[in-house]
MDAnalysis code that builds the backbone (N, CA, C; Angstrom):
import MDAnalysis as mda
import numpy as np

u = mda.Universe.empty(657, n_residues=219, atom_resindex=np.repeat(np.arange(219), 3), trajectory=True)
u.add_TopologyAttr("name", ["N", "CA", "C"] * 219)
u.add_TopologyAttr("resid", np.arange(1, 220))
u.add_TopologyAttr("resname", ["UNK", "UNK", "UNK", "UNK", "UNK", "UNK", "UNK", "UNK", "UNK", "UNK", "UNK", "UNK", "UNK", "UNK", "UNK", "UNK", "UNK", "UNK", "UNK", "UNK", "UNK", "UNK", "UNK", "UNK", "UNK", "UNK", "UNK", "UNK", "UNK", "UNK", "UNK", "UNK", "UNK", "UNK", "UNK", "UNK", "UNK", "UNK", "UNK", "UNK", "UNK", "UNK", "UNK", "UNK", "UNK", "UNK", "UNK", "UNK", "UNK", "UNK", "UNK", "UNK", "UNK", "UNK", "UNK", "UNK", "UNK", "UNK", "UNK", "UNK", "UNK", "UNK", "UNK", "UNK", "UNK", "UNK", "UNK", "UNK", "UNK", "UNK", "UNK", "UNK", "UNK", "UNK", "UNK", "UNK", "UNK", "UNK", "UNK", "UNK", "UNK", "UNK", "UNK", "UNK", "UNK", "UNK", "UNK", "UNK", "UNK", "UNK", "UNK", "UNK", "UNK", "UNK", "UNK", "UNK", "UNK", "UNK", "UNK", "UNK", "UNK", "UNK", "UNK", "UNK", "UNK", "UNK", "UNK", "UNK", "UNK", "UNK", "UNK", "UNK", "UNK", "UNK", "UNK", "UNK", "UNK", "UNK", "UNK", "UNK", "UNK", "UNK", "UNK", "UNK", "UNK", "UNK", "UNK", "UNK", "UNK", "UNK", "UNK", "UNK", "UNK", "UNK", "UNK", "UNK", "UNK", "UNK", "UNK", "UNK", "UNK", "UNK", "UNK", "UNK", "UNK", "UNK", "UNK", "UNK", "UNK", "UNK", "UNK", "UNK", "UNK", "UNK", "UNK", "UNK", "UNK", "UNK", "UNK", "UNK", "UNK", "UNK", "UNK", "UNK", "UNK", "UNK", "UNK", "UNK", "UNK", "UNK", "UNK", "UNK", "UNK", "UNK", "UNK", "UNK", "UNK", "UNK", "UNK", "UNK", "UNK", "UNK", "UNK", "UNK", "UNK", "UNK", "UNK", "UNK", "UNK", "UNK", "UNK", "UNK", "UNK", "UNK", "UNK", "UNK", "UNK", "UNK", "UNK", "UNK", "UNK", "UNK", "UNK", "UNK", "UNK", "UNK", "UNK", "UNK", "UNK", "UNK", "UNK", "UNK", "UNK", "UNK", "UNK", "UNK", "UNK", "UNK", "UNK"])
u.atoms.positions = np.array([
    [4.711, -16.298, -4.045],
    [3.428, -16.100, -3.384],
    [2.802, -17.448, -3.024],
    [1.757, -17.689, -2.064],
    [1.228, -18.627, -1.246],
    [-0.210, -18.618, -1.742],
    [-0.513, -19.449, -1.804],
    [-2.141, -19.725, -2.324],
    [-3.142, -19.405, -0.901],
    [-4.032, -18.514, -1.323],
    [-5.231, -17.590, -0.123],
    [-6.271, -18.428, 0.077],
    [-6.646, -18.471, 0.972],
    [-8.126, -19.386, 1.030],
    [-8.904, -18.204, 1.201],
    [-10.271, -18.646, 0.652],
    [-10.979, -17.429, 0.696],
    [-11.907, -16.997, 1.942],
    [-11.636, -15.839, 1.489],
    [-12.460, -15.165, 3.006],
    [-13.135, -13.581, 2.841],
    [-13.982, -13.498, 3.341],
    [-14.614, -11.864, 3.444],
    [-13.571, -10.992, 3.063],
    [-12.764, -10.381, 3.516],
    [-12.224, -9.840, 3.035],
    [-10.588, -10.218, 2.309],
    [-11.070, -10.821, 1.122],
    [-10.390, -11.773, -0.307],
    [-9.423, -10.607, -0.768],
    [-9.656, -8.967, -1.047],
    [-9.361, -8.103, -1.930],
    [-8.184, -7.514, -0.868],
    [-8.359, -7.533, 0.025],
    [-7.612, -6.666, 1.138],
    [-6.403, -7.907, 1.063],
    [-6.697, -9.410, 1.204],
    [-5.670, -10.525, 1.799],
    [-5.165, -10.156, 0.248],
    [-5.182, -9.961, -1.077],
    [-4.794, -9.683, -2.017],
    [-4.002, -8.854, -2.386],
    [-4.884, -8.092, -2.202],
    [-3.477, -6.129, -2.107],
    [-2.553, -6.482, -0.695],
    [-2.539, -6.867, 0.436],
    [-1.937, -6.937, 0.994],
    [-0.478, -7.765, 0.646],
    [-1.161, -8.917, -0.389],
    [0.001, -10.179, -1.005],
    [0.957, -9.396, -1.628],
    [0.291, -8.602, -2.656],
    [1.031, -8.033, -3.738],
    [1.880, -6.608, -3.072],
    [1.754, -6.208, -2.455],
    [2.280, -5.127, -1.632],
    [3.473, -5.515, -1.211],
    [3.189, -6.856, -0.452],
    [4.125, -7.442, 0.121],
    [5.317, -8.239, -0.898],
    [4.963, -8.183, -1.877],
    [5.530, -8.778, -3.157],
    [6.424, -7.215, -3.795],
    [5.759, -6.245, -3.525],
    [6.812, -5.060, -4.295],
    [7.730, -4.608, -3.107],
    [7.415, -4.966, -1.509],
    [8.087, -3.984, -0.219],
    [9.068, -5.237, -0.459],
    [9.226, -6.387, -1.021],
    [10.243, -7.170, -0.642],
    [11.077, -7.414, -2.000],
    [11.062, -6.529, -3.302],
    [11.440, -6.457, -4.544],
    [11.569, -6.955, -5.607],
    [10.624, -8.131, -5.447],
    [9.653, -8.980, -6.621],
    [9.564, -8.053, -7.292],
    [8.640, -7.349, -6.838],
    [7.893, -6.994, -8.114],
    [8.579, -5.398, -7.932],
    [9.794, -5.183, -9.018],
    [10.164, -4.186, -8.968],
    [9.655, -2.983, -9.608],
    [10.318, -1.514, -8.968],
    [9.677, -0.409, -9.469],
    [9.525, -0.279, -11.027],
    [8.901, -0.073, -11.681],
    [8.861, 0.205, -13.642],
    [8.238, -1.246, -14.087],
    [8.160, -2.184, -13.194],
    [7.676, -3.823, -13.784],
    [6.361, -3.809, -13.852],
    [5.414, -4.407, -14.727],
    [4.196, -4.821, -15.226],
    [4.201, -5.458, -14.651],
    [2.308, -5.537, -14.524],
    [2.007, -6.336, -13.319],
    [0.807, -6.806, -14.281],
    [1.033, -8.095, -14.190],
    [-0.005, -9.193, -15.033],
    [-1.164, -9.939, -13.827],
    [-2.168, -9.468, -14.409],
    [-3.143, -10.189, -13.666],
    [-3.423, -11.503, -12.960],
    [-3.393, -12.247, -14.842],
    [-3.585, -13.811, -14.655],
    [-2.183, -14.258, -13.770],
    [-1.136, -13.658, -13.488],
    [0.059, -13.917, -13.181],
    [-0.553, -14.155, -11.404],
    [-1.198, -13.624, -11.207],
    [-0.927, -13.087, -9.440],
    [-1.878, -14.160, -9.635],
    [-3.065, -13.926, -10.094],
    [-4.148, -14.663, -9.233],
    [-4.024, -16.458, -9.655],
    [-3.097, -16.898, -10.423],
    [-2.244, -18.181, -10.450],
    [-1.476, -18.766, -9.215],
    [-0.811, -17.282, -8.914],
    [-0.067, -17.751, -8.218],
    [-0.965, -17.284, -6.903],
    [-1.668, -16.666, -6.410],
    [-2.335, -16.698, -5.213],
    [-3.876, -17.739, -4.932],
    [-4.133, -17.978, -6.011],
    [-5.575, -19.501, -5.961],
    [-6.161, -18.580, -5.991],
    [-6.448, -17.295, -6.736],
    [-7.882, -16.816, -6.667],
    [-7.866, -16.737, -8.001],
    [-9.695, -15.986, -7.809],
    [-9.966, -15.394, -9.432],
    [-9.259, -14.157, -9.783],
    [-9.680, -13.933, -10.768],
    [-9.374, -12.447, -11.739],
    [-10.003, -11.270, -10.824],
    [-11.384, -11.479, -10.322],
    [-11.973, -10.445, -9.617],
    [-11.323, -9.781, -8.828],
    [-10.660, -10.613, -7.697],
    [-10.226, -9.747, -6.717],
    [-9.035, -9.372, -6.956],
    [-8.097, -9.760, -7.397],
    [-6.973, -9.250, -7.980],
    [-7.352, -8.061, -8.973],
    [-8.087, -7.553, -9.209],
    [-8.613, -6.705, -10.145],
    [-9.039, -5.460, -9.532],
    [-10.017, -5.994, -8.022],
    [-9.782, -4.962, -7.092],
    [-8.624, -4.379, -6.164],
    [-7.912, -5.463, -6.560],
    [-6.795, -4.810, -5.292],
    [-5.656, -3.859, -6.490],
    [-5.515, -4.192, -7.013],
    [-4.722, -3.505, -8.257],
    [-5.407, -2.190, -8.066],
    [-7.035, -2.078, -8.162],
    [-7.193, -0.532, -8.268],
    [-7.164, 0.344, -7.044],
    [-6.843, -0.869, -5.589],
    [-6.733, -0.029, -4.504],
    [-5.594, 0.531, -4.624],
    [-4.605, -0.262, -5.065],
    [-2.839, 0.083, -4.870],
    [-2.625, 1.189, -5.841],
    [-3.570, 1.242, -7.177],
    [-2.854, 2.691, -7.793],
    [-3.929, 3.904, -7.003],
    [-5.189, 3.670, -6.470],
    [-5.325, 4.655, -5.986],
    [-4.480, 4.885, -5.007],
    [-3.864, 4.576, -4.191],
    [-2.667, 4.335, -3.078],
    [-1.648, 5.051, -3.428],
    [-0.722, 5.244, -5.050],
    [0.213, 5.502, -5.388],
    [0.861, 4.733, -5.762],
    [0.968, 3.060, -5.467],
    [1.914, 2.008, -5.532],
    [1.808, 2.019, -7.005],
    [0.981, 1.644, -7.603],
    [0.862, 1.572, -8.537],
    [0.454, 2.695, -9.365],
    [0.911, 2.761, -11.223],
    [0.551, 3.448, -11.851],
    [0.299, 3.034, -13.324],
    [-0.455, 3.904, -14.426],
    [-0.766, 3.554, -15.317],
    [0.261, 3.406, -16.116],
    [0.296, 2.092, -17.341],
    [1.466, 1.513, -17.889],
    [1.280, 2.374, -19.399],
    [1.639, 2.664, -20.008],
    [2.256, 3.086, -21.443],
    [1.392, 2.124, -22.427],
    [0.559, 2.528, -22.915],
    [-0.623, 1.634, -23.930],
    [-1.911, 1.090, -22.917],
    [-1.708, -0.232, -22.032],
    [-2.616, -0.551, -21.069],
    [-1.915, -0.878, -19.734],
    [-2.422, -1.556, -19.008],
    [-2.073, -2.037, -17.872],
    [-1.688, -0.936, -16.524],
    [-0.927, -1.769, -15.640],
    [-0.072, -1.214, -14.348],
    [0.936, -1.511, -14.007],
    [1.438, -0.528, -13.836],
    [3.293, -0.975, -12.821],
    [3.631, -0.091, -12.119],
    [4.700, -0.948, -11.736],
    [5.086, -0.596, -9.924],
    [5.564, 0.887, -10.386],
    [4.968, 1.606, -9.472],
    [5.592, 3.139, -9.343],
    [6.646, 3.379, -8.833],
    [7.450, 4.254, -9.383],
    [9.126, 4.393, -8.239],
    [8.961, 5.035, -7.277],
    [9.870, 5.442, -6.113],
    [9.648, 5.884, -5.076],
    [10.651, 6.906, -5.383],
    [9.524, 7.885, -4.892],
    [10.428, 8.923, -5.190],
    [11.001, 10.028, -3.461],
    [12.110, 10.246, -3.755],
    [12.635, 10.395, -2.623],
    [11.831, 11.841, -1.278],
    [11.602, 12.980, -2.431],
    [10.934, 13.998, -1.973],
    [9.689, 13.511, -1.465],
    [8.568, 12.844, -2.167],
    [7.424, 12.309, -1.398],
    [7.938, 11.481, -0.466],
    [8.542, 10.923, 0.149],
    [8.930, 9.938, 1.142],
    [9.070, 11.062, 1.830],
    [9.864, 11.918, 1.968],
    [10.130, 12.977, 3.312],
    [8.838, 13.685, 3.391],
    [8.409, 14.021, 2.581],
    [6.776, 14.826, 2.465],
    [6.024, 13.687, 3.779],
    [5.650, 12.506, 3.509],
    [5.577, 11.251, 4.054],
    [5.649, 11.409, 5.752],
    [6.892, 10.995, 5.835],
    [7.422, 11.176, 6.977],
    [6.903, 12.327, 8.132],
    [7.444, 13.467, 7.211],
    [7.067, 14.453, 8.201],
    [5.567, 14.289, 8.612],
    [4.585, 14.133, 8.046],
    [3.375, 14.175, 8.474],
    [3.257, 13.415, 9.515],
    [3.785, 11.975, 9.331],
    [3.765, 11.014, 10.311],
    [4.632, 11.019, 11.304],
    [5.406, 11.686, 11.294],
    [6.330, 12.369, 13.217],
    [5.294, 12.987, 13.622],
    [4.154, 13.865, 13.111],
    [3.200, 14.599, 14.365],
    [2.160, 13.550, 14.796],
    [1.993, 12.807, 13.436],
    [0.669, 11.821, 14.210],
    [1.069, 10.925, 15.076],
    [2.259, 10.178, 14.587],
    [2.724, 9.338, 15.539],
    [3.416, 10.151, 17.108],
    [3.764, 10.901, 16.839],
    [3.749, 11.672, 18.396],
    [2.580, 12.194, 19.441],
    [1.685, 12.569, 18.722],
    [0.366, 12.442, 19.126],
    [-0.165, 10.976, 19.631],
    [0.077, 10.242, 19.311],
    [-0.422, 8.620, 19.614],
    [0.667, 7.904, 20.711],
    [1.818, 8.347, 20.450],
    [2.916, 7.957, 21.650],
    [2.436, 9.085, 22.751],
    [1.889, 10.046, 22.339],
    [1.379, 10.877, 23.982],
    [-0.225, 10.375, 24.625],
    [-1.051, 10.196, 23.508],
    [-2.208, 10.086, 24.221],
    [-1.716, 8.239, 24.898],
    [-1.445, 7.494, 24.440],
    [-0.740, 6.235, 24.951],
    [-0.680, 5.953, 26.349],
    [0.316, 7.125, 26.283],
    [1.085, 7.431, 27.884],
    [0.171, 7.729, 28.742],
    [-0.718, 8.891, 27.994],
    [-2.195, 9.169, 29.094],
    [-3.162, 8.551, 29.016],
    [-3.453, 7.651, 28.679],
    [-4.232, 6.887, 28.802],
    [-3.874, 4.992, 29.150],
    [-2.875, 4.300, 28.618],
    [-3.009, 3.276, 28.526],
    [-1.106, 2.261, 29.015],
    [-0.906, 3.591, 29.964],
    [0.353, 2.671, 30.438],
    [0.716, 1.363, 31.096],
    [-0.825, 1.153, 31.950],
    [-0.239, -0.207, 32.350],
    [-0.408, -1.294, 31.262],
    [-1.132, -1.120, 29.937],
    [-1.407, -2.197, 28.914],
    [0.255, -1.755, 27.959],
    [0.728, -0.941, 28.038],
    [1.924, -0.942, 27.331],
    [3.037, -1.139, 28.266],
    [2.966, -1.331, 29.580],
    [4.173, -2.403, 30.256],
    [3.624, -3.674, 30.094],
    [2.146, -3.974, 29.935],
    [2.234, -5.595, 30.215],
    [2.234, -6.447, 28.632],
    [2.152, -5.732, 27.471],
    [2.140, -6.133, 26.018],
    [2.973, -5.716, 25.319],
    [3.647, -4.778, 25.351],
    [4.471, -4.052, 24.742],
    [5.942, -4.983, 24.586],
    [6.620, -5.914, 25.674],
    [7.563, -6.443, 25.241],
    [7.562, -7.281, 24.807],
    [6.939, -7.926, 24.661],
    [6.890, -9.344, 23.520],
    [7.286, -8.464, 22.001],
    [6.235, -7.541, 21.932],
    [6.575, -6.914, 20.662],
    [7.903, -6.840, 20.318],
    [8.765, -5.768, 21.580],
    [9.947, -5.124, 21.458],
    [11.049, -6.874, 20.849],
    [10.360, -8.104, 21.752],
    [11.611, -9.056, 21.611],
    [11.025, -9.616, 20.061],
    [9.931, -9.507, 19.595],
    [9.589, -9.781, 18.336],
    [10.130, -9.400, 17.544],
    [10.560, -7.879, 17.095],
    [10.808, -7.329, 16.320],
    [12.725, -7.050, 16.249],
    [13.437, -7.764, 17.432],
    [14.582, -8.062, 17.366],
    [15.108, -9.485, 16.764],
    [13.767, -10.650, 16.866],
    [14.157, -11.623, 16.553],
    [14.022, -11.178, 15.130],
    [12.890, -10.398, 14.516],
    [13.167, -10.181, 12.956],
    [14.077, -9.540, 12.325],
    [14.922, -8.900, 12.668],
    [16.000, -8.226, 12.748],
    [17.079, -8.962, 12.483],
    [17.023, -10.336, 13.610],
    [18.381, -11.478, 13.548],
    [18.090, -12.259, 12.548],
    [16.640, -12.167, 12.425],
    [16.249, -13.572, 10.865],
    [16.814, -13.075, 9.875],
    [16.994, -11.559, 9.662],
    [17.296, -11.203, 8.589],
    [16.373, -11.162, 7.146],
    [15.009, -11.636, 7.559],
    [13.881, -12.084, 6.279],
    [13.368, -10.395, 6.665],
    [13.037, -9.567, 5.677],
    [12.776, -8.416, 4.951],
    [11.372, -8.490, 5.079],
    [10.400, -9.344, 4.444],
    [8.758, -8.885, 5.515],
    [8.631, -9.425, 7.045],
    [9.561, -10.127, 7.496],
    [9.783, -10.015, 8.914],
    [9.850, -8.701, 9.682],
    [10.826, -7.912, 9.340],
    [11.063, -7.094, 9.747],
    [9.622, -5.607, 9.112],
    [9.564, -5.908, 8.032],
    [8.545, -5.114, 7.968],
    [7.528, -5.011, 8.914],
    [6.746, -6.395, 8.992],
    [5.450, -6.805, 10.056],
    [5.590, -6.604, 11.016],
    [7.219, -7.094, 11.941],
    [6.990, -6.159, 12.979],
    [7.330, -5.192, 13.778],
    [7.698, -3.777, 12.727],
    [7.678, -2.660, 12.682],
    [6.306, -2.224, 12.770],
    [5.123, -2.082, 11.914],
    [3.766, -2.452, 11.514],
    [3.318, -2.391, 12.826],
    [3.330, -4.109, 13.325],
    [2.743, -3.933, 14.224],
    [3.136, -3.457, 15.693],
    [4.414, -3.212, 15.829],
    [4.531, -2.117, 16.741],
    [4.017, -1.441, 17.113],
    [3.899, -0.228, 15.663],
    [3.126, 0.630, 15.528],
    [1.904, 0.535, 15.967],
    [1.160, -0.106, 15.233],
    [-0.351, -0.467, 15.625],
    [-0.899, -0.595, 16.823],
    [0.421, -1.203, 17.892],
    [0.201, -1.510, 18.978],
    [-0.033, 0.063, 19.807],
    [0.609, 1.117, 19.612],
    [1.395, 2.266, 20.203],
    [-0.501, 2.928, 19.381],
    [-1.003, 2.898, 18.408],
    [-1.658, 3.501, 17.742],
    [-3.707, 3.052, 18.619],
    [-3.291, 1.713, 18.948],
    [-3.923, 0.979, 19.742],
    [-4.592, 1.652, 21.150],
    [-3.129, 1.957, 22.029],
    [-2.710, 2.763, 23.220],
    [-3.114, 3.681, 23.145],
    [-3.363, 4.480, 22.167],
    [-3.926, 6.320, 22.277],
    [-5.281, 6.192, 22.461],
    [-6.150, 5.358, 22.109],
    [-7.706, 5.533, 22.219],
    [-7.887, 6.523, 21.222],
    [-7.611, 6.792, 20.144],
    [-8.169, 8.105, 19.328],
    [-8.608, 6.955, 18.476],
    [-9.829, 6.631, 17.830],
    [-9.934, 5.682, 16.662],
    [-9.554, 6.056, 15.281],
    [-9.010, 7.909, 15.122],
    [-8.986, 8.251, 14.056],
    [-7.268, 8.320, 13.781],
    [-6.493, 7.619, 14.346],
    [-4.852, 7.720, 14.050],
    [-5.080, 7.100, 13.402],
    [-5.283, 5.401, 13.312],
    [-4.625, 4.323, 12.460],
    [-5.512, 4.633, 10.939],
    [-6.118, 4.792, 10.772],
    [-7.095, 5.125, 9.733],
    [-6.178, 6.513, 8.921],
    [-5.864, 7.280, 9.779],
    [-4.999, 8.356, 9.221],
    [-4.034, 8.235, 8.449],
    [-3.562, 7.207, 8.964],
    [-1.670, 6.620, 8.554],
    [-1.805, 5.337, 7.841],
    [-3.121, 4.843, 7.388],
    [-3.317, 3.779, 7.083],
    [-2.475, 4.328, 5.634],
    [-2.781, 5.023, 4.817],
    [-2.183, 5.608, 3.452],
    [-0.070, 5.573, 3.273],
    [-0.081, 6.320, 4.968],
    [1.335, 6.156, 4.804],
    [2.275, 5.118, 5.171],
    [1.429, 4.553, 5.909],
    [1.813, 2.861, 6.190],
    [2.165, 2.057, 4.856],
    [1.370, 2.203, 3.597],
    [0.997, 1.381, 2.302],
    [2.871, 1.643, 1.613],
    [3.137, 3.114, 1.749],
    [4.295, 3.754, 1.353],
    [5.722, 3.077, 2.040],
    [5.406, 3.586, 3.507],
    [6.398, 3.265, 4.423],
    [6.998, 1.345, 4.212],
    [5.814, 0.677, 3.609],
    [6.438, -0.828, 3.749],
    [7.376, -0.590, 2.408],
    [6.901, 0.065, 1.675],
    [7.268, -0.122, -0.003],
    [8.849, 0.462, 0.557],
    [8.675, 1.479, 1.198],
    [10.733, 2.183, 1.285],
    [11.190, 1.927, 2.564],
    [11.102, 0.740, 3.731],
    [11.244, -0.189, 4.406],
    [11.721, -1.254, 3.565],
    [11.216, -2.081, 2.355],
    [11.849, -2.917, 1.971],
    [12.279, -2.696, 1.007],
    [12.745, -1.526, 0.216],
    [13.691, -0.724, -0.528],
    [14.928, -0.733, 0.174],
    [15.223, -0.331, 1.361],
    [15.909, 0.145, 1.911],
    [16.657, -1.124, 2.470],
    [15.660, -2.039, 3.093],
    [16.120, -3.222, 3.732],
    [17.275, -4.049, 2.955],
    [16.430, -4.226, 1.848],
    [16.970, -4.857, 0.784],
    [17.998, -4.738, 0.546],
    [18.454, -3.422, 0.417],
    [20.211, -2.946, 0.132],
    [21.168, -2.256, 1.125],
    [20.694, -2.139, 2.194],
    [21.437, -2.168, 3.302],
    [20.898, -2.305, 4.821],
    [21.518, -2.479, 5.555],
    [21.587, -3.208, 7.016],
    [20.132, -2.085, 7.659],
    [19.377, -3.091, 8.506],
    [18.674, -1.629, 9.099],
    [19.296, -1.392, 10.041],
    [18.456, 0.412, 10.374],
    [19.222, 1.001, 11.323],
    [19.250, 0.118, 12.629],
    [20.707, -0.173, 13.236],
    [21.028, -0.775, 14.466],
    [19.557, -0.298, 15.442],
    [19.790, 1.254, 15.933],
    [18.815, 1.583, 16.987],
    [17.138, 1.386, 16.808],
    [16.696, 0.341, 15.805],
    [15.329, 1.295, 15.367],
    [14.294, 0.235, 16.796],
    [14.705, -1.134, 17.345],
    [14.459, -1.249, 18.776],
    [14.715, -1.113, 19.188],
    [15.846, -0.356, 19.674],
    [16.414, 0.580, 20.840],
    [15.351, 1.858, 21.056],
    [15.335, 2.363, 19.707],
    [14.412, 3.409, 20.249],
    [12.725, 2.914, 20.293],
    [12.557, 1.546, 19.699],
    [10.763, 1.073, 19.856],
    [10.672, 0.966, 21.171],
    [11.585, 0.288, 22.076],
    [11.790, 0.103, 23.209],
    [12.149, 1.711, 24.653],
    [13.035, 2.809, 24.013],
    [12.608, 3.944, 24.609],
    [11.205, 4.542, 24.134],
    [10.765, 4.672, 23.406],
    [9.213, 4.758, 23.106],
    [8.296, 4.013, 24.162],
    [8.278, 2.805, 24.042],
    [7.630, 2.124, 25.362],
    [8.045, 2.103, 26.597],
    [9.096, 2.043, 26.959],
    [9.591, 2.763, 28.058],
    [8.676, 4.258, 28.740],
    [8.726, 4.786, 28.046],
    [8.268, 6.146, 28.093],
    [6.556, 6.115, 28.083],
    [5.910, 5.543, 27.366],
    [4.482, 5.668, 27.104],
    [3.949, 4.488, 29.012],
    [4.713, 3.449, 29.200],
    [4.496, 2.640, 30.112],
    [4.862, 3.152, 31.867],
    [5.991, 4.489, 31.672],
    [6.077, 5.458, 32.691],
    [5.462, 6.367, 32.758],
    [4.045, 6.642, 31.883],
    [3.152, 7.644, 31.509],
    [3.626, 9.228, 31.276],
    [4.851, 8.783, 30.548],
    [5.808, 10.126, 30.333],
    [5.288, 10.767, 29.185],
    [4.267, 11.560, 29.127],
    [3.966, 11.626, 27.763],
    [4.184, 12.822, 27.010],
    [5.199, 13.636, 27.887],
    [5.781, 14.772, 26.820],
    [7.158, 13.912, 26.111],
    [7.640, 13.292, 26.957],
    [8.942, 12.125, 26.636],
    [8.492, 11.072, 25.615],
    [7.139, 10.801, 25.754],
    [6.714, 9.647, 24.987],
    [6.543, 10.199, 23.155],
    [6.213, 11.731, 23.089],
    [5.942, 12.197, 22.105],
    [7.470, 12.900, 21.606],
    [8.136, 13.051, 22.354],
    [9.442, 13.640, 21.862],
    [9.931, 12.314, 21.352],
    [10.116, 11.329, 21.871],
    [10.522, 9.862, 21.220],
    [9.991, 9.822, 19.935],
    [8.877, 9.195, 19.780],
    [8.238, 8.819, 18.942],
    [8.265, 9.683, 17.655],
    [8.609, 11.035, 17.773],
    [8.450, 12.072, 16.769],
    [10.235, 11.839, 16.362],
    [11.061, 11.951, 17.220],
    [12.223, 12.024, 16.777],
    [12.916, 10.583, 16.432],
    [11.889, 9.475, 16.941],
    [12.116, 7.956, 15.801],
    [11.943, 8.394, 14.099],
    [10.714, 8.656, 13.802],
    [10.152, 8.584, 12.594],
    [11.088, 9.813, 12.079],
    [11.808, 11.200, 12.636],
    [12.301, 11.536, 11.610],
    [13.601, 11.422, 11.304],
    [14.333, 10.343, 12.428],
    [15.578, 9.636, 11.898],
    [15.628, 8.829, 10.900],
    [14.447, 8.166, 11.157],
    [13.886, 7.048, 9.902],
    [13.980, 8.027, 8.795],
    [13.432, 8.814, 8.561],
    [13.019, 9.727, 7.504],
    [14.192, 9.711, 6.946],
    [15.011, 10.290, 7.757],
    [16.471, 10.646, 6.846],
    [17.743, 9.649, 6.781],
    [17.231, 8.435, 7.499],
    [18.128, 7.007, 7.585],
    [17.373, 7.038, 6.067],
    [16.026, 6.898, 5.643],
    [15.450, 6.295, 4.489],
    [15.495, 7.321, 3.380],
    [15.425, 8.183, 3.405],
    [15.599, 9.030, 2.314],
    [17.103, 9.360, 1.353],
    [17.987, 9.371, 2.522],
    [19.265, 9.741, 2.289],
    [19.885, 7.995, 1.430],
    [19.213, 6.857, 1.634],
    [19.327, 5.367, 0.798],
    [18.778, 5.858, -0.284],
    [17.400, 5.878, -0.648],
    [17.036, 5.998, -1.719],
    [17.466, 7.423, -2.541],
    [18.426, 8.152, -2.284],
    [18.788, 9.230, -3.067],
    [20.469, 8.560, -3.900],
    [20.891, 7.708, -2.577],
    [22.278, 7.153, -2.888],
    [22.017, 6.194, -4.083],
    [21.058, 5.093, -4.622],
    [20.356, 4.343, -5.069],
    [19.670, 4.787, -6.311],
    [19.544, 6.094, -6.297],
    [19.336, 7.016, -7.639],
    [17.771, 6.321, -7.930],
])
């Protein structure tokens, strides 16, 4: 971990550290999680590390330890598909309103993303590839004009990094997953938006079962 300079929102740049510390397998599933440990290693106090700990077990990431404390929760394979499915309708919903609303901003922004998220792919670095998956998303979530998607998925986003870098970690990601970020934008930027939502729904539930069917092999 990297030392935080402080800022308004200290607790969020915090839970975000440590998140990013279990999606990349530091801090593995069943491991205790020591306070003074993080906020050493991130330059803060006890406080905010104190809040972000209680965002992440309200979250699920975390759970209560055996006498005191917290540790990393396992991922369990059935909630991940539970997961998923929810997020093929929202995210298809957001790849359609996209299309109807905001195609010429997803031909003129959208590929930098697409070549972003291939160069993280070739780096081979694991929150590379997380972030920009993420912000893909965000971008596509951006495009719908609904203000109430990203807020929706904000919960399954917290999940999705945690079995993203589960998955990463122990095997190759899926070849197509910018092939299809890229038919997704394709589609939302031709204002195709029954095409844009058939994409987008049938990304997330390949993912689903590219990611589920790892973590079952993985026990």
């Amino acid at each position: 971990m990297k030392a935080l300079a402080l800022a308004p929102n200290l607790v969020e740049q915090v839970r975000d550290a440590i998140l990013e510390e279990i999606a990349s397998g530091t801090l593995a599933p069943g491991e205790r999680i020591i306070q003074e440990q993080i906020a050493q290693a991130l330059g803060v106090s006890r406080q905010p590390v104190q809040q972000a700990l209680l965002l992440l077990r309200t979250e699920g990431v975390l759970r209560d330890a055996r006498g005191r404390g917290l540790v990393v929760a396992p991922l369990e394979p059935e909630q991940v598909k539970h997961m998923y499915d929810m997020r093929a309708v929202i995210e298809g919903l957001a790849g359609r309103l996209a299309a109807e609303h905001n195609a010429e901003r997803a031909a003129k922004l959208g590929p930098a993303l697409i070549d972003a998220g291939r160069k993280a792919v070739a780096s081979g670095s694991v929150p590379r590839m997380v972030a920009a998956d993420v912000k893909f998303h965000a971008f596509i979530y951006g495009l719908s004009g609904n203000p109430l998607i990203a807020p929706a998925l904000g919960a399954h986003w917290t999940h999705t990094q945690r079995v993203m870098g589960e998955v990463l970690m122990r095997d190759e990601t899926p070849r197509d997953i910018w092939d299809q970020h890229a038919a997704i934008l394709d589609a939302i930027a031709q204002g195709a938006a029954d095409q844009a939502e058939r994409l987008a729904r049938s990304h997330v539930a390949q993912a689903a079962t590219f990611m589920v069917a790892r973590l079952h092999r993985e026990g």
